[in-house]
N, C-alpha and C positions, 0 to 999 in steps of 0.2 A: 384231094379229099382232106388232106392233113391242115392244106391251105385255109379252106372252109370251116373247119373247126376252129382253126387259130382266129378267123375274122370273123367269128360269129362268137366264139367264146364270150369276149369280155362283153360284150352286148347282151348275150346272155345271163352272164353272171350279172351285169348292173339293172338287169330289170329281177333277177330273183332277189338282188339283194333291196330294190326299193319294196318290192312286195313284203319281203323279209322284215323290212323297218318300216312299212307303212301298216302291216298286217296291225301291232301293237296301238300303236296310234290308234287308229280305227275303232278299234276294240276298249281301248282307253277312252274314247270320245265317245265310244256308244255307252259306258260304263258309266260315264259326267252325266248324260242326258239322262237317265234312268233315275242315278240318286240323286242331283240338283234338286229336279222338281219335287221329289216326296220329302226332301230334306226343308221345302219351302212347303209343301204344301200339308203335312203332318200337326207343326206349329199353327197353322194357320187353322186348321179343323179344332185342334184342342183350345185355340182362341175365341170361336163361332160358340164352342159350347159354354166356355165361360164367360163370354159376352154380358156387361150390365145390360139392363133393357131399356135403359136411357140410349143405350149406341147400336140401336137393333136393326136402325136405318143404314149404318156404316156395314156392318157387320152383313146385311143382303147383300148392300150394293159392291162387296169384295166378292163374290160368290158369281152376281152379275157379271162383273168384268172378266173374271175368272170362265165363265161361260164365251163370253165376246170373242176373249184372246184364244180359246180353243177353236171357235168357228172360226177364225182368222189363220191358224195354225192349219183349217183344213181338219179337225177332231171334232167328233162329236159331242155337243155342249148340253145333249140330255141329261148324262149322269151327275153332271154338277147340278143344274138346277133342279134334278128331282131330290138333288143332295142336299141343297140348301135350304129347300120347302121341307124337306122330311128334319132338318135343326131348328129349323121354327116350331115344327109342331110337336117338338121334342119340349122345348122348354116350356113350351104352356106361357106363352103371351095371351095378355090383353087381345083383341081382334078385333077393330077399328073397322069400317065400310071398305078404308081406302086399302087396307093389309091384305081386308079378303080378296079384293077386286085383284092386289098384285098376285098374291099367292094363285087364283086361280090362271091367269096371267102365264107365270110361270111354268105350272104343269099343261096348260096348253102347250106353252114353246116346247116343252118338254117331249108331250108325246110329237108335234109335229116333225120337230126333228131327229127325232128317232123312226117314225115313219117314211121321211121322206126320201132312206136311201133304196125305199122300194119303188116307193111310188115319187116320181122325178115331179109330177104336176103339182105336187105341195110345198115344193120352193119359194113360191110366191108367196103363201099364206104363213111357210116358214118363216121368211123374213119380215115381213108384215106382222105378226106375231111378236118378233125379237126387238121390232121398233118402237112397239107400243109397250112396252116393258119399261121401256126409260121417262114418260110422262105417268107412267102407273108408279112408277118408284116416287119420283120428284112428288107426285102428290101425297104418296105414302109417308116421305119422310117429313113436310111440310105440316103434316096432319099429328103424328106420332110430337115433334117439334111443342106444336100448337098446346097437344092437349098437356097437362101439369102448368099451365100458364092461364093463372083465371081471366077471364074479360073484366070481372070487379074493383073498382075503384072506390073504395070508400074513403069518405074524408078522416084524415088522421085528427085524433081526438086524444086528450090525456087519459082515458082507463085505459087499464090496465093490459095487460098480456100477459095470458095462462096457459103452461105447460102442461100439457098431462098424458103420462107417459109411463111407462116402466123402469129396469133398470138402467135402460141402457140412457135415459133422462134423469134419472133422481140426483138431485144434489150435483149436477154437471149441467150440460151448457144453459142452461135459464140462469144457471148463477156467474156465468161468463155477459150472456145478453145482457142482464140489469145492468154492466158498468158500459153498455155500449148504448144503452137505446135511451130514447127523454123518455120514456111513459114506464109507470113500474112494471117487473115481468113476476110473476110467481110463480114457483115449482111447486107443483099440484100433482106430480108422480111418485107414486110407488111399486118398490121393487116389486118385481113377479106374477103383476094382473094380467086380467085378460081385460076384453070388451067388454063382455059380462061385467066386472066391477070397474071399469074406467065410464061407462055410462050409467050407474048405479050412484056412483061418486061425483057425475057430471053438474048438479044442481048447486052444489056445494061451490064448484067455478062461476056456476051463471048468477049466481044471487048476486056478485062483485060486480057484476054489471062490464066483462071484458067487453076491450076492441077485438079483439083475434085470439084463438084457440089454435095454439097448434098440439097436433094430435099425434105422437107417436104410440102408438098400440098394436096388437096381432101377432105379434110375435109367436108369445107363449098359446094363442088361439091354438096355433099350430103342432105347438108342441105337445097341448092337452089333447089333443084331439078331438077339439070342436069342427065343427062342418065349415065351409065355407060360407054356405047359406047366412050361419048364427051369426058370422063372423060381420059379415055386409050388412047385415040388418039395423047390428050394435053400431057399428059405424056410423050408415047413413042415420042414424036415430041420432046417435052423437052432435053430427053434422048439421041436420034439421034444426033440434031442437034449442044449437047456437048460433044457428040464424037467424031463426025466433026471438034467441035474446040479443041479437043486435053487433054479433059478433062475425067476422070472418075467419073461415074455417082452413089451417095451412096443414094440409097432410103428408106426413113421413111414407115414404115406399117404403115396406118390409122386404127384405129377401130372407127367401126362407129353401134357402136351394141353391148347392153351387152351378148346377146346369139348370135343373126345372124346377120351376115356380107350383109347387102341389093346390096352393089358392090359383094358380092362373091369371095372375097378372090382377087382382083384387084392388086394390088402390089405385091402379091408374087406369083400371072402371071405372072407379068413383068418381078420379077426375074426369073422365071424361064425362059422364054420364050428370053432375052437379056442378062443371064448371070451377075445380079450387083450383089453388095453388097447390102441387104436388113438390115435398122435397124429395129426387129420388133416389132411387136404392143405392146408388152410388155411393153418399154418405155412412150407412153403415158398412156396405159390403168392405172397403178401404179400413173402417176399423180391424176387421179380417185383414184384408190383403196386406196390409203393415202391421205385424204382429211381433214378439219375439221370436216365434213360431214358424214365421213364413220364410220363403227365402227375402222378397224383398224386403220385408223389415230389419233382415241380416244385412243384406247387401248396403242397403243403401243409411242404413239405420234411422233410418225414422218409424219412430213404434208411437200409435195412435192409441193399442189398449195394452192393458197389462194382462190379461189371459186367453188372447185372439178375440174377444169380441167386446165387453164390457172399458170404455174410454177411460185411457187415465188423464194428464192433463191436457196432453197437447190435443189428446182425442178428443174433449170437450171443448179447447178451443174450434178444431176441425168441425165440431157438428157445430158449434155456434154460427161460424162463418159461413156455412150453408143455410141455415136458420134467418141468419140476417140478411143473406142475399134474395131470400123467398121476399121477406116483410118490406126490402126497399122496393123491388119489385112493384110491389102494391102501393103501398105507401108514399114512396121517393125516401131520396135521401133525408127528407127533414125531420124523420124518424130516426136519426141518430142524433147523439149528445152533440 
């Protein structure tokens, strides 16, 4: 008996003791798996909401994938995607034929795969579902792409180019652009307007007989609390009315919202809906996001404005150089000096 203890001991002992040291490990690994993913996936949500709407195509299609790699993993890829449709309809985008088509798209895949751990015959239609998600995007973002890019080609002519704009234009990049472009540009903005007096003021531009209006305004729409309604109206009247005079119209995206757009994506209606040139929201938001104020404007230092939004110089050049890549656009290059 004394024998059998003795030859069974150490055999003993080396299986308690791998348990012993494997017990931690385990535990250690299940502890990795837990925080990795929210340590990835936390960043990644506070990123979806601050999302420009210029990258709203990127910004689904990581939500998608994010879906894929859980039905791959063998998890259910409902809550992501009713996660992802419920950040879209958070921020108040634009909503385009092809958005809607995805968006419903999505919540299909959504309830089916959430259904189908009942009922096993929806696999089919699950998958079928998940497949058609990836031409419903391709065309979404192709479209989203498309619009802020006018189809209009008009022939480059010497009049002029009028800015008319608010503060965050007055006396900054129009006076960057004249040392850049052949045709003279004039700042025709002032500080603090709305639509209301930027279309009030618009005749005062068209008598001069421009080539192209570009139009940054709405800002302050929002901050007075004018309607959206008032807001589009003034626009599209703006927009009209210098088409009429022979001019092509290049419109500034407002962001008026670090997550949601309270106009709902207004400006890049318009483009969609009249065909311009949209420069977008990008260009301001970046006066923001490099600030004295922000971290990366610490970090990296580069500061665009001097009180988080209003450009000081290099900001002016910055809006300039989007300005100027709207008008070659249209134009070509032979619109510069």
């Amino acid at each position: 008996m004394g024998a059998d203890c003795t030859r069974e001991g150490p055999g003993y002992t080396n299986s308690m003791s791998r348990d012993v040291e494997g017990a931690p490990r385990s535990r250690g690994a299940r502890l990795v798996s837990l925080v990795l993913p929210r340590l990835a996936f936390y960043p990644f949500l506070v990123a979806s909401l601050l999302v420009f709407p210029a990258a709203l195509p990127w910004m689904i299609l990581g939500w998608l994938l994010l879906a894929g790699f859980r039905r791959f993993r063998g998890k259910p890829a409902w809550p992501v995607l009713a996660l992802g449709v419920a950040i879209v309809l958070l921020k108040r985008m634009d909503w385009p034929a092809t958005l809607v088509v995805l968006g419903f798209l999505m919540i299909a895949a959504a309830g089916l795969d959430y259904l189908q751990k009942t009922r096993p015959a929806l696999k089919r239609a699950t998958a079928v579902a998940a497949f058609c998600l990836v031409p419903a995007w391709i065309a979404m973002a192709w479209q989203w792409n498309v619009v802020g890019h006018t189809s209009r080609r008009p022939a480059l002519e010497g009049r002029p180019i009028v800015c008319t704009g608010d503060s965050l234009s007055v006396t900054g990049f129009p006076r960057v652009l004249e040392k850049r472009l052949r045709v003279p540009v004039l700042d025709h903005a002032l500080g603090g307007i709305t639509t209301d007096e930027g279309l009030r003021r618009l005749p005062e531009s068209l008598v001069l007989r421009p080539q192209a209006v570009v139009i940054e305004l709405g800002g302050h729409d929002s901050l007075r609390g004018k309607s959206r309604r008032q807001t589009k109206a003034n626009l599209e009247s703006m927009i009209r009315a210098s088409r009429e005079a022979g001019a092509e119209v290049f419109l500034f995206e407002i962001p008026r919202g670090f997550v949601m757009d309270p106009f709902a994506g207004l400006e890049r209606e318009l483009a969609r809906e009249l065909d311009l040139e949209l420069i977008h929201d990008g260009a301001i938001r970046q006066l923001v996001v490099f600030s004295p104020f922000t971290p990366l404007g610490a970090w990296t230092g580069r500061i665009l404005s001097y009180d988080g939004l209003h450009p000081n110089d290099a900001g002016n050049v910055f809006l300039a150089d989007r300005v100027e890549a709207a008008l070659r656009r249209v134009y070509g290059d032979s619109i510069l000096r």
